[in-house]
C-alpha positions in Angstrom: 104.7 90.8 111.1 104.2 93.9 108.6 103.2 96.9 110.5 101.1 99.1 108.2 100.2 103.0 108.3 96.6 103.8 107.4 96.8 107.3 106.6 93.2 108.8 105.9 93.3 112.1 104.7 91.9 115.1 102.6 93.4 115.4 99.0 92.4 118.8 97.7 92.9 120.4 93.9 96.7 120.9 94.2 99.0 117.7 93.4 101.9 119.5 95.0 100.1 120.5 98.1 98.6 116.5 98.4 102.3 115.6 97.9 102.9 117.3 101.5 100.3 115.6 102.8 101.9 112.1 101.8 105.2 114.1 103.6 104.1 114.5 106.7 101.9 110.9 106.8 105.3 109.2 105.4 106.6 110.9 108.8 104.9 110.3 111.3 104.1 106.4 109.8 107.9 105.8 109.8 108.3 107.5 113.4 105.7 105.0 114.7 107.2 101.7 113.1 105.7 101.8 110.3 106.9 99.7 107.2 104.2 100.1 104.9 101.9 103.6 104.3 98.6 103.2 102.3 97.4 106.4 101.3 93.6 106.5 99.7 92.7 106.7 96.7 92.9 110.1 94.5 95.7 111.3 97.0 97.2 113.0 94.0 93.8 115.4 93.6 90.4 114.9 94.6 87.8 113.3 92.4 85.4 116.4 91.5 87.8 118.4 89.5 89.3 117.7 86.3 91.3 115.2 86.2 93.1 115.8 82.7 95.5 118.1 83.9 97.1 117.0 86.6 97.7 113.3 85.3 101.6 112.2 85.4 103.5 109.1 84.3 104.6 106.7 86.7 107.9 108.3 86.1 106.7 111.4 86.1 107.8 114.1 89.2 104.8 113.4 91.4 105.2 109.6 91.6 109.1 110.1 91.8 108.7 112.3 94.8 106.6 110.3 96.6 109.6 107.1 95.7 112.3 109.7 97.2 110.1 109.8 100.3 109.5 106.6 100.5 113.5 105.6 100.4 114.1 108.6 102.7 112.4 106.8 104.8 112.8 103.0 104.3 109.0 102.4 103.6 107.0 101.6 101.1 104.5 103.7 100.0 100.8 103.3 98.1 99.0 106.2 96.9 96.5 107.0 94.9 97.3 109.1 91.7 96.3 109.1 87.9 98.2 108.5 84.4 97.3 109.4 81.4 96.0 107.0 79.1 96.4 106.3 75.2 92.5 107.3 74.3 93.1 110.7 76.0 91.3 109.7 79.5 93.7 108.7 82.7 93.9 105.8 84.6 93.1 105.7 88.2 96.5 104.4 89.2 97.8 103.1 92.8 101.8 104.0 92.8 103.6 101.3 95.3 107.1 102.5 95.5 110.0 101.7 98.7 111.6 99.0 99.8 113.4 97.9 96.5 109.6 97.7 94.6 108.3 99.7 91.8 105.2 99.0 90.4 101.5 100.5 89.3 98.2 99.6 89.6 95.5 100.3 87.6 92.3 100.1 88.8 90.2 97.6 86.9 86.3 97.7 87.5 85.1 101.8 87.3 82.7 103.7 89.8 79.7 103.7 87.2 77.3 103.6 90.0 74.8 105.6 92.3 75.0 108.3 89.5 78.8 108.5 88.8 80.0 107.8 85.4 84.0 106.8 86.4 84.4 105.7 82.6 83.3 108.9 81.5 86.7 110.1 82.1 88.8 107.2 83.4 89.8 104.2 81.4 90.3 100.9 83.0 93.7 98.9 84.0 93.2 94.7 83.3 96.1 93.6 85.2 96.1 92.1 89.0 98.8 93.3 90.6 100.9 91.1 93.5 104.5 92.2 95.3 106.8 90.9 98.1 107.5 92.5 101.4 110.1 91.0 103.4 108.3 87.9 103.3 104.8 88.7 102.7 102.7 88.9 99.8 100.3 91.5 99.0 98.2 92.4 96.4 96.3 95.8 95.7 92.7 96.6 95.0 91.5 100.6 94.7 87.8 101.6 96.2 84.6 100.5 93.6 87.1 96.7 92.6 85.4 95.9 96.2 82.4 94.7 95.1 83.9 92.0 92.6 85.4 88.8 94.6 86.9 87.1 91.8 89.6 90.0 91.8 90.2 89.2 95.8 90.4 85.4 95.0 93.0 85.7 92.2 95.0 87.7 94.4 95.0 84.9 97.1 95.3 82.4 94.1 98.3 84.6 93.0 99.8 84.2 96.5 98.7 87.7 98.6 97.8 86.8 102.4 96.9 90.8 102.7 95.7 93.1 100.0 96.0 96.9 100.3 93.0 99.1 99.0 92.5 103.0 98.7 89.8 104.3 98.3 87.9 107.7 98.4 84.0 106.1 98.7 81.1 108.4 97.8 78.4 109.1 100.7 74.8 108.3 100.5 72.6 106.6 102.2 73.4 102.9 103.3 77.1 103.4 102.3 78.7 103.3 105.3 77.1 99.6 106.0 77.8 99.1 102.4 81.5 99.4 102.7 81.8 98.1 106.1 79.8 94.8 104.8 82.0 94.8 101.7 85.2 94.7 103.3 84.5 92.2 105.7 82.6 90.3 102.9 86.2 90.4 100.4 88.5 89.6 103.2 86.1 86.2 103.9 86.2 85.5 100.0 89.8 85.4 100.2 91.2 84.5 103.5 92.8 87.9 103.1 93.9 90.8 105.2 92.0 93.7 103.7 93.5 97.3 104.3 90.8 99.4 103.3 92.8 103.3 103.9 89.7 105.9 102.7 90.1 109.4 101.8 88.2 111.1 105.2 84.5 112.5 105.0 85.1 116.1 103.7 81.8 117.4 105.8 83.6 116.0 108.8 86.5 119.1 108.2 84.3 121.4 107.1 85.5 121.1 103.6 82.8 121.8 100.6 83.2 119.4 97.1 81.3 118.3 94.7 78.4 116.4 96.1 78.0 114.4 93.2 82.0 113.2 93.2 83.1 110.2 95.3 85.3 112.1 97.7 85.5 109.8 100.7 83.6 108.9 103.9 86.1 107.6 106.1 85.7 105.2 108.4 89.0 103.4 107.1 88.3 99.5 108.0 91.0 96.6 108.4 90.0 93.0 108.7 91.2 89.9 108.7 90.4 86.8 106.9 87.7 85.4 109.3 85.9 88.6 108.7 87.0 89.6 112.0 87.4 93.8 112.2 91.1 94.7 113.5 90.2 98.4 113.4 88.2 101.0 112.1 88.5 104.8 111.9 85.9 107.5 112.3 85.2 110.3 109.3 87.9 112.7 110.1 91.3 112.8 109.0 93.6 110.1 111.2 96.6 108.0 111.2 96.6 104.4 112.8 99.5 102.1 112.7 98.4 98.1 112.2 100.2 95.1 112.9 98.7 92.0 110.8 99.8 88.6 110.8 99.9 87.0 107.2 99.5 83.5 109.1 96.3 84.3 110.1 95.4 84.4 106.0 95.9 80.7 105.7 94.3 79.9 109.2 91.5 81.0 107.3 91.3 79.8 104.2 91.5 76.0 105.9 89.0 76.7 108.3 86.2 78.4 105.7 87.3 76.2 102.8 86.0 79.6 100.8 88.9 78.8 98.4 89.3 74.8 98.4 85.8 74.3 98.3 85.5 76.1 95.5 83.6 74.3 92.2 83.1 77.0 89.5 
């Protein structure tokens, strides 16, 4: 059974002093039997700053490093980072690198919401994205695609029994029950494990952002497909090691019949 690293953490400004950070969580992941580390989203800088200048190629040095770290260590990695794109925005990419995959995600449905205009400098990927782990098939979500179960169902429908999602949520009010309702919610859609790894709550460390910029809550959540919550972390920064049982996935999906029953 994959055991998975949920590594919730503070990104700052600096790309090269986050890559440190993915380091030392690669570490100590791998140390405790880890196979997989999910990172949150915007682990390459913080949402709040301008995003412009430190966006990087998938085969660019930030995303290479975090692949040498990943082989050093016989993991694989997801992390949040961002690409450029053609119109001169970036794209809010996951990079899934280790264990003989390399791939990208770009996230498809943008944070225009609660007063955040994502689009504004973000442009959106349009591809689901599925990969094989020894075994097991995951699929990738990043933060706001949450709220959409059509992209959790044709992950399933493309084979994932667990789906891995960064994040970095904004705070507000009701968003804590939001996101814990949400996950729960997507993993019952689907029959899937979710992995919901979330950048932690800034105010928890003591650490001043911009209050209007999505930069994470914690309260990183796993659950399985019965909606059934495996484990859930508080605001501050924190590593917990998983074990998840993709069987569990189709136990689910024949006992809801939230896929099979399906008519539109």
């Amino acid at each position: 059974m994959p055991r998975i690293a949920l590594v919730q953490l503070n990104s700052g400004d600096d790309a090269e002093e986050n890559l440190k950070l993915v380091r030392a969580g690669v570490e100590a992941a791998a140390a405790d039997g880890a196979r997989i580390v999910v990172f949150p989203e915007a682990t390459m800088a913080r949402f709040g700053r301008p995003l412009g200048p430190v966006a990087q190629p998938l085969d660019g040095p930030w995303a290479s490093a975090v692949a040498a770290i990943a082989d050093e260590h016989g993991v694989l990695v997801v992390a949040g980072m961002f690409t450029p794109a053609p119109d001169g925005r970036v794209r809010n990419t996951l990079v899934i690198t280790g264990l003989g995959v390399s791939l990208g995600y770009d996230k498809i449905h943008l944070y225009d919401a609660f007063g955040f205009a994502e689009s504004d400098t973000v442009a959106p990927g349009d591809a689901p994205v599925t990969f094989e782990v020894e075994g097991t098939v995951f699929g990738v979500a990043t933060c706001y695609d949450v709220r959409f179960p059509e992209l959790f169902r044709r992950l399933a429908d493309d084979g994932a029994d667990v789906v891995l999602m960064p994040t970095s949520w904004g705070a507000g009010e009701g968003k804590l029950d939001q996101w814990r309702v949400l996950v729960r919610a997507r993993a019952l859609d689907s029959g899937c494990w979710v992995v919901g790894c979330g950048q932690a709550d800034p105010a928890a460390s003591g650490i001043e952002v911009n209050p209007k910029a999505p930069t994470g809550i914690g309260h990183s959540l796993v659950a399985d497909g019965f909606g059934r919550v495996l484990v859930e972390l508080g605001a501050e920064p924190e590593t917990v090691v998983v074990e998840v049982d993709p069987a569990v996935a189709g136990k689910a999906r024949g006992a809801t019949g939230a896929l099979g029953n399906r008519r539109l």
